[in-house]
N, C-alpha and C positions, 0 to 999 in steps of 0.2 A: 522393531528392527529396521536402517537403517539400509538404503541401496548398497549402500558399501559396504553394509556385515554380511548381503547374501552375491555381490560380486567382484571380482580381482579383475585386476589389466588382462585383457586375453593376450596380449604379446608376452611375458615374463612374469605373471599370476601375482604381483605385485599388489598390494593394499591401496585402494582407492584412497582420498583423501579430499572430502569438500573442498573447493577453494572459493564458492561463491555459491550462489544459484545461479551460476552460466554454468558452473561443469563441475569434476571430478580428475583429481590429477592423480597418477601411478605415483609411488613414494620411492618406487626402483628406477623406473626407467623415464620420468616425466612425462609420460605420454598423457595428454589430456583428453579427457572422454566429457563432449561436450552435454550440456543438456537444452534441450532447443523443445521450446512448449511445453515444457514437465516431463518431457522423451530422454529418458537418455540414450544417447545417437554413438551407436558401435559400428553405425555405416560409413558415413562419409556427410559430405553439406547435401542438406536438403534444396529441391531443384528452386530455380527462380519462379514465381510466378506470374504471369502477365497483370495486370492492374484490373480487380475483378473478378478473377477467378478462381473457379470454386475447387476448395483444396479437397476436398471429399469428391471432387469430380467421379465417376465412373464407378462408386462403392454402392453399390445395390445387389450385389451376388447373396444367396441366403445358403449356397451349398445344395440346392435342389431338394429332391427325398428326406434332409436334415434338416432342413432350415424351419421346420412348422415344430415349439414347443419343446426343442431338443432337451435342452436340462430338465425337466420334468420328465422326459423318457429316459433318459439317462437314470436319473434315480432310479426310477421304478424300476428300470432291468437291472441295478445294482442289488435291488432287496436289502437282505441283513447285512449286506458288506458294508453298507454306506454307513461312514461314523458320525459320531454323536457330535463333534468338532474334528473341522479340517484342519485345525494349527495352522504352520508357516506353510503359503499356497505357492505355487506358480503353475500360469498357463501357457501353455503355450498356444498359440493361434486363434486372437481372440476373437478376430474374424468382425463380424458387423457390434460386438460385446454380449452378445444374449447369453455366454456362461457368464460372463463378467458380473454380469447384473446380477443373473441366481444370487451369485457366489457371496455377493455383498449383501444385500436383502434378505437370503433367504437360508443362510447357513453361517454356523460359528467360526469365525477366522479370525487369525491375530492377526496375521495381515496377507497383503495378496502382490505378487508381481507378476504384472502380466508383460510376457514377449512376443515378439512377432517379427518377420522379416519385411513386413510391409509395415511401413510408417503411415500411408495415408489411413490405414484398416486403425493401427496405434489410434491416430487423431481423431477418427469417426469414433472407435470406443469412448473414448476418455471425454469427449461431447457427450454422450449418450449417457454417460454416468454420473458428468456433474451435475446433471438433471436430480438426479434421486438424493432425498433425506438420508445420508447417512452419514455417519462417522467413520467406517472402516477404514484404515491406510489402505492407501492401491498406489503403489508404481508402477511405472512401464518403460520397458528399456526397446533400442531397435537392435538385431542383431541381422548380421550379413550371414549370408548360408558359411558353414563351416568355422564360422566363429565361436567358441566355449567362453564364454566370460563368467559361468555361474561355478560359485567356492562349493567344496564339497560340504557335504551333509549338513542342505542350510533347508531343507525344506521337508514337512511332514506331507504333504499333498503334492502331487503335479498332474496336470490334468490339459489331457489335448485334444478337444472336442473333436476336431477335423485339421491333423495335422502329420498324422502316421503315412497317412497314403504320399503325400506330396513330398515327401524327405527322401532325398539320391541315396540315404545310406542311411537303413532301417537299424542296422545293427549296432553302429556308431553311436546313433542318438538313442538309442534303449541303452547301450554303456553307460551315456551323459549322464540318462537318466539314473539309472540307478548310483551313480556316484552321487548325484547332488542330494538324493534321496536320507533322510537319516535313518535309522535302526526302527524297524518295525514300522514303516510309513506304505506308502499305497500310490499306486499309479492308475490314472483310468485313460482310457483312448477309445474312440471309435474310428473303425477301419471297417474298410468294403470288403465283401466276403466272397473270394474267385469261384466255390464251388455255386455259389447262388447265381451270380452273374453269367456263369457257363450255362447253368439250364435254364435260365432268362432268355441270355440269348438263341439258343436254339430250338426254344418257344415261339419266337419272337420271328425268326426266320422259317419254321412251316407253318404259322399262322398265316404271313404275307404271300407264300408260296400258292397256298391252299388256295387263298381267297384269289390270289390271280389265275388258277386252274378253274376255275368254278366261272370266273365273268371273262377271261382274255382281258384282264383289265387289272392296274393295282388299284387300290382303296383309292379311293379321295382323299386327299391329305393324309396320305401316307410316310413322306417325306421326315418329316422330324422323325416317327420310328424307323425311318433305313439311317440317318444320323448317328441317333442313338445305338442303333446294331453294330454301325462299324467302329466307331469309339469304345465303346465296348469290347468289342473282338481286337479291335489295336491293343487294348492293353493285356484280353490274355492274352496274345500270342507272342506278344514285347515286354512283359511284366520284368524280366529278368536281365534284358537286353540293354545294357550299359549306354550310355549315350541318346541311345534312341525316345526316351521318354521324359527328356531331360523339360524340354520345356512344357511339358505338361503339369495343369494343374493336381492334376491324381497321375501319379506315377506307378503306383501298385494294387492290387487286388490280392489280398492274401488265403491263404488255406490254415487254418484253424490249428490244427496239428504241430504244419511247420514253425508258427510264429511263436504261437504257445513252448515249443523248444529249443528258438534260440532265446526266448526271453530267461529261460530254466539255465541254459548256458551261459546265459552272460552272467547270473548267480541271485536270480530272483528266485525267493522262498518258493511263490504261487504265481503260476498265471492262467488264467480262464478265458475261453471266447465264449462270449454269452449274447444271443441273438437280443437282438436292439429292439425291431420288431418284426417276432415272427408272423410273418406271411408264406406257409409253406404249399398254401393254393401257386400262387402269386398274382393273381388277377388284377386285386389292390395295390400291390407296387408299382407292377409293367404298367397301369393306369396312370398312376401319382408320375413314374417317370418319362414316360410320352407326354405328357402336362408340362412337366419339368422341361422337357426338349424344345419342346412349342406347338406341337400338335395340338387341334380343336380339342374342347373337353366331349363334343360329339361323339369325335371320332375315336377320343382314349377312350373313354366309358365304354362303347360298343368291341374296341379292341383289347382293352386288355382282358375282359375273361373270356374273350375267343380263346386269347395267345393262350391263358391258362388253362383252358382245357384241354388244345389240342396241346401242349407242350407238358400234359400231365403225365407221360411216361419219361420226360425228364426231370421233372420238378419231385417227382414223388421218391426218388430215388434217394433225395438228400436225407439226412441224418437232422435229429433235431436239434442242434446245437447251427448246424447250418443252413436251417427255416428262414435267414432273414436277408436281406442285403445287406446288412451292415451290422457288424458286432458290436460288442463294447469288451475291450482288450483290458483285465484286470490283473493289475501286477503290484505283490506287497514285499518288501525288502525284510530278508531276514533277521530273525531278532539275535543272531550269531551265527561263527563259520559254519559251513556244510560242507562237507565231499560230495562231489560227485565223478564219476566216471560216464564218460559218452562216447561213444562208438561212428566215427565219423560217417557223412554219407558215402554207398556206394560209387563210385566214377560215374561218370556219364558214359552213353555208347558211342563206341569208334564209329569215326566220321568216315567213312566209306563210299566211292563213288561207282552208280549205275548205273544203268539204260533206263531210260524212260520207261519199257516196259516192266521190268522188273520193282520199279519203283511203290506199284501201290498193289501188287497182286494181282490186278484186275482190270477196271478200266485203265486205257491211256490217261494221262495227263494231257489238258490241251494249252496252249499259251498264244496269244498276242502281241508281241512286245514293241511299240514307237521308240523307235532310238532317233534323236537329231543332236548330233556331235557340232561343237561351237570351237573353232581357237580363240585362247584368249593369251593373257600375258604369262599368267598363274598358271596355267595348263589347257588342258581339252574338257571343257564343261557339255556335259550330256542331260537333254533333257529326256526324261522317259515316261512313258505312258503305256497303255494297253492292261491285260487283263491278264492273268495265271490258273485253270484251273483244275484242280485235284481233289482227291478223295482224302489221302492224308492232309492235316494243314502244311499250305504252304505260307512259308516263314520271309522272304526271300528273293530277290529275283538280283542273281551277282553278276555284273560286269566285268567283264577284264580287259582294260587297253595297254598291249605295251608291256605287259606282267603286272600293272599297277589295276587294284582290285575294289571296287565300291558294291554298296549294298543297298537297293531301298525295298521299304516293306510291302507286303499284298495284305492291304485289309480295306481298301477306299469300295464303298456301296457300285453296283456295277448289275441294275437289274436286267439291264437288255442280256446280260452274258447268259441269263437263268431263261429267259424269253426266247433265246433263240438255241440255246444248245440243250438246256435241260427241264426240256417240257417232259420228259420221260421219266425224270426224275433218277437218271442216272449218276449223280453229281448232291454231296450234301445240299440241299438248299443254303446251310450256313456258308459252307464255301463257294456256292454259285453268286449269291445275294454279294459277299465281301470281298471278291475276286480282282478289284481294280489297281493297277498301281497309279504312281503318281512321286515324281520326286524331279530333283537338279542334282546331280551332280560334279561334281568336282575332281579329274584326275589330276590332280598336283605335281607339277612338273613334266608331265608327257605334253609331246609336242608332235601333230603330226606327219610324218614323209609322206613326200609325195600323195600327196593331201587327205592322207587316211591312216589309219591305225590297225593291228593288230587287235581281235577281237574274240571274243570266247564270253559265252552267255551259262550260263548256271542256274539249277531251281532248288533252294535250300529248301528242307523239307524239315518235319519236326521229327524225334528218332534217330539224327542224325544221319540223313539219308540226302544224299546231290544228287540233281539227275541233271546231267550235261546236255544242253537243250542243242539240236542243231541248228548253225547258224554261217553266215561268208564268214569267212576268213579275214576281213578288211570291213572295218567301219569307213565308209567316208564321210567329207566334213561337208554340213550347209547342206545334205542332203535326206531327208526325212527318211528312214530305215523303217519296216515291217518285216517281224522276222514271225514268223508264224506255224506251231504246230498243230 
């Protein structure tokens, strides 16, 4: 099969048509879809290079915790599902090529098209592969996020080792997917597991607590694990949060249940989350991903089955389907129509605003917040700093100049806040540990009189709960603000 029997013009779904080995031409709209290095290029021109340099520059990432043997794990947690031949394949994400290679070597394919939105990842593979003895067809095309170029039901296999998390719109590309999908065919993905990473991290966060009540001291190269805690905690508490995780290379953390249902929704026969590698101690992970961050292997070895013992009244709570970090997401397309009926989810709760005190039951909430307000041409740019902390998560910390409203998040590492307020341990460690903010803003179009603004401070809480922070009445500009509860 032939690039152009498994893709159409993404502008007007048109019939490719060789016209050389430079490109392929739309037979509707003449759009030409270049091919540049054996790539076919749905982007745009590839950048110039300076004389010398190395077009693989920067490609050494392996995906951390994934990158050791993946396709062989892969199998093994597929068991009997994995078939006897993958037919017509496509991958998506083919990353440094290590399914690429499996896939060619070491399983029956008629043939393989591997996509990606990185060209330079494209060219590191397709290096890596002209290396090995074989004969299998492999193409590779580039596509730009939101681009569909693939014709419907051209493929028995599709498989996206590590590429579920990083997609803006999960639900979009499981439709793709199941459209390009033909009758009775098979999807596999691995995705990061929220419930695992939730008692990761609050493993993670009274192990560090512990160990600095016990000396008045953090660990020795403790650092890459306060990293890894907030990165982590950014994305549960931002997982859902439109724009905010945009430029992140993992944008999601999934829950086993949910993903599993809209896969069933969008009109997939089966779908399973089946643990990648179960680790439901965690000792072994939090270890391998402290390593991953850059922590001493000293000091991971010794930390992570601290983390996992003391964090073993959250870890033990998981279910065994959600024993691992990361799944492997199995989806097979029906072999004919099905009904089904689904029952939408409940609303969300009304967004309601309170007192601070009311806010979490019990303790106050306390905050720090640096405001330094800039004029510019575009409007009043505010730099923000300082720290947020509660017993519910806070999600949050909302500005208002002028009735014009911006948002940045609290999840930046912020140990001194745990050191000097919650030696008592009145305060989650998880939320004392990730308490810091950090962002720029941009009020777009406000400008200020008489050289300050209209001001009004917010603490977005999860629940749907604001607690309106007390604050002046007047931000002024060019002078460093501490509003402080």
């Amino acid at each position: 099969m032939t690039l152009s029997h498994r893709l159409h013009c993404p502008d007007c779904q048109g019939r490719l048509d060789s016209t050389s080995a430079d490109g392929y031409r739309c037979s509707l709209c003449d759009r030409v879809i270049p091919v540049v290095d054996g790539i076919a290029d749905f982007i745009g021109p590839l950048p110039t290079l300076a004389p010398g340099a190395d077009r693989y520059r920067g490609i050494s990432r392996t995906h951390g915790l994934l990158g050791a043997d993946l396709p062989a794990r892969i199998k093994a947690a597929s068991g009997g599902r994995w078939p006897a031949a993958l037919g017509d394949t496509l991958e998506f994400g083919c990353g440094l090529g290590s399914m690429t290679e499996a896939i060619i070597t070491g399983e029956t394919v008629r043939d393989l098209l591997v996509l990606d939105t990185d060209r330079t990842l494209l060219q590191a593979c397709q290096a890596r592969i002209t290396t090995l003895d074989t004969d299998r067809p492999v193409a590779f095309a580039a596509l730009a996020d939101g681009v569909r170029p693939i014709r419907d039901a051209v493929a028995d296999t599709v498989i996206g080792s590590v590429v579920l998390s990083g997609i803006d719109d999960t639900r979009g590309f499981l439709t793709m997917v199941h459209r390009v999908l033909r009758i009775g065919g098979r999807a596999l993905f691995v995705v990061p597991n929220r419930r695992y990473h939730h008692g990761m991290c609050l493993a993670i966060a009274e192990a560090l607590t512990q160990q600095y009540a016990l000396t008045s001291a953090w660990p020795d190269g403790c650092g890459p694990a306060m990293t890894l805690l907030e990165e982590t905690r950014r994305l549960l508490l931002h997982r859902g949060d439109h724009g905010f995780p945009h430029g992140l290379e993992t944008k999601h953390l999934f829950d086993s249940d949910a993903l599993e249902a809209m896969a069933l929704e969008i009109g997939f026969a089966s779908a399973e989350m089946i643990p990648l590698d179960p680790d439901p101690a965690g000792g072994e992970t939090i270890t391998r991903l402290c390593q991953d961050a850059g922590a001493a292997d000293d000091f991971a070895q010794r930390f992570g089955p601290l983390a996992a013992t003391i964090g073993r009244p959250y870890l033990s709570l998981l279910g065994d389907r959600d024993a691992s970090a990361f799944s492997l997401l199995w989806l097979t397309k029906a072999t004919g129509p099905a009904v089904r009926i689904y029952t939408g989810r409940p609303p969300g709760p009304r967004i309601v605003h309170v007192g601070s005190d009311a806010a979490v039951g019990g303790v106050m909430p306390r905050w720090s917040i640096e405001l330094l307000a800039r004029g510019t041409p575009e409007g009043v740019r505010v730099t923000v700093g300082g720290w947020c902390l509660t017993n519910i998560d806070a999600l949050w910390v909302r500005i208002t100049l002028d009735g014009v409203a911006q948002e940045t998040p609290v999840w930046r590492h912020r140990p001194d806040v745990h050191e000097v307020l919650n030696r008592a341990r009145v305060w989650h460690s998880l939320n004392a540990l990730c308490s810091g903010l950090s962002g720029d803003l941009l009020f777009a179009g406000v400008h200020a009189e008489a050289d300050s603004c209209a001001l009004r401070v917010e603490i977005i809480l999860t629940g749907g709960l604001i607690v309106t922070g007390p604050a002046p009445d007047r931000l002024p500009m060019n002078q460093q603000m501490v509003i402080g509860h």
